[in-house]
N, C-alpha and C positions, 0 to 999 in steps of 0.2 A: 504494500500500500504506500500512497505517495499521500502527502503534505502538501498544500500550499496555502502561503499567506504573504498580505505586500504589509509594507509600511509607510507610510509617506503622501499617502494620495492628497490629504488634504493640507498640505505643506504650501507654504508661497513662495517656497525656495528650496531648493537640492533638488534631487533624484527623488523615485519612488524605486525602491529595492520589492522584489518580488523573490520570495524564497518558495525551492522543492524541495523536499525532506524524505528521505528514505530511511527506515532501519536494518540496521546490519546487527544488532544485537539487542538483547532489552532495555527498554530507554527506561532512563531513570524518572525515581519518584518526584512528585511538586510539580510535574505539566499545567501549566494553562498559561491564558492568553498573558501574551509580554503587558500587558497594560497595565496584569495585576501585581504585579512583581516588584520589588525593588531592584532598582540598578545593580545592587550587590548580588541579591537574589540571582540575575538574570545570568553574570558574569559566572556564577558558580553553575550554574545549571548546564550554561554554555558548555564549560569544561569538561562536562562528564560527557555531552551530546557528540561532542568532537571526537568520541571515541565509540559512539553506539551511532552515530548517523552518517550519512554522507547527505551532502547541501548542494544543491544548485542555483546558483546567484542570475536573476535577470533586472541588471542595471536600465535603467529607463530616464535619461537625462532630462533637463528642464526644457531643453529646445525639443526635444522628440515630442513631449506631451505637449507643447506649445502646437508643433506642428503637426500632430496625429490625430490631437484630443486624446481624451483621457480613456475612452474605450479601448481602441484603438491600439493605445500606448500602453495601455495594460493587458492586451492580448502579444504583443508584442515581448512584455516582459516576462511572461510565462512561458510562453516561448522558450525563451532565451533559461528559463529557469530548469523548463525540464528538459531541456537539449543539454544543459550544466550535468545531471547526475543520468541522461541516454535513459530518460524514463520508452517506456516501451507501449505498444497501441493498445496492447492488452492487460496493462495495469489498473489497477483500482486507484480512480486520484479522486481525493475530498480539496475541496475548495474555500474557507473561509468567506463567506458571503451570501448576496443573495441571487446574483447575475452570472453564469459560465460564461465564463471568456475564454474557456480551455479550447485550442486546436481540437476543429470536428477530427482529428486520426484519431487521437483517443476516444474509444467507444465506452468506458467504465467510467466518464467523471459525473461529480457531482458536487452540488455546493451545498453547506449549510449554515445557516444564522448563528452564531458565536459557534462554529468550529475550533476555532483556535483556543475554545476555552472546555469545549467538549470530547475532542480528538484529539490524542496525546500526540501524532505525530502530527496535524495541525499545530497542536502548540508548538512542537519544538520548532517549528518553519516560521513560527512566531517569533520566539525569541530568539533567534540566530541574524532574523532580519532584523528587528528592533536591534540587536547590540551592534547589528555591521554597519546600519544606515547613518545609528547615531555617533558610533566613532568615526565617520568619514565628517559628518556635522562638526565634531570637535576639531578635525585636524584642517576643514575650511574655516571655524573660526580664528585660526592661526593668522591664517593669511588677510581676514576683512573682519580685524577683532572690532571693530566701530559696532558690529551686527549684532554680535554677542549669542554667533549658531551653538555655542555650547550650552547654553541656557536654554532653549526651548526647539532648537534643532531645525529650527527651518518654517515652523508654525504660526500662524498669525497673532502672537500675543501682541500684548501691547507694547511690550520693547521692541519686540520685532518691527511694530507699525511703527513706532517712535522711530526708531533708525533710517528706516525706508525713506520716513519723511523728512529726517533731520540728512542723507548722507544720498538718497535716491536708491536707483536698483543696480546690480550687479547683472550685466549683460554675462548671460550662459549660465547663471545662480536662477535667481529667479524669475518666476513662471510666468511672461507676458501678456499669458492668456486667461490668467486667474486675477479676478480681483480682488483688490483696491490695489494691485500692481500693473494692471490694463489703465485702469484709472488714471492710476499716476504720470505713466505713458502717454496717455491722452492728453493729460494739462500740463504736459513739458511739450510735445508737438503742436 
């Protein structure tokens, strides 16, 4: 059985990470969704995953979903996710949601409403994307510390909006096509 879950969809800035998960051995106890976890939590659990799963990563940059849309651009990353672990057409894959966007070759998929809190290898495609997305967050806000993506990752908080408006957008960061960053775009053009 195959895992999948993204993180990031509703970000105004970075990628959305789309993770596949497979088990290779029994996965460890405390599964569920990355949301309910503590950061430390998530980090420990990873550890053990990394020796009972194998993972398939489908990166979906800010310009791809600008220019695919977000359907689109999330078929795209799944894709890319179970082409990462050679998922196979006659796998059984659950999907964290409510919409398939899984490639018609697979004939066994299916989605379900908090999967990632109810299917253990759901969860672990859970949290491997939450910890991969937001350490990539941490190590862009290196480089545009003004944004402060360590703190809320990419999400429309209100530092986030505070920055945007205080510093504007980061062309290839943030998502042109979402707003209050469309917006923004609009009343500097």
């Amino acid at each position: 059985m195959v895992g999948v879950d993204e993180v990031g969809r509703g970000c105004l800035a970075g990628p959305i990470l789309v993770v596949a998960a497979r088990a290779k051995k029994q996965l460890p106890n405390g599964l569920r969704d990355s949301k309910l976890l503590s950061r430390k939590q998530r980090d420990v659990i990873l550890n053990k995953l990394s020796i009972t799963c194998e993972f398939g990563e489908g990166w979906i940059k800010a310009v791809e979903i600008d220019r695919y849309g977000l359907a689109k651009a999330l078929k795209l990353g799944i894709k890319r996710a179970l082409n990462g672990i050679e998922a196979q057409e006659d796998e059984e894959i659950i999907m964290d949601g409510k919409v398939n966007y899984m490639p018609k070759k697979f004939k066994k998929t299916s989605c379900l409403v908090d999967a990632d809190n109810l299917v253990p290898i759901v969860s672990a495609a859970s949290i491997y994307a939450k910890v991969t997305r937001d350490n990539f967050m941490i190590e862009l806000a290196k480089r545009h510390p003004s944004y402060k993506f360590e703190n809320h990752v990419g999400y429309g908080t209100a530092q986030h909006l505070k920055a945007i408006n205080s510093f504007g957008i980061i062309k290839f960061v943030h998502r042109a096509s979402y707003s209050p960053v469309s917006k923004l775009i609009n009343q500097a053009g």
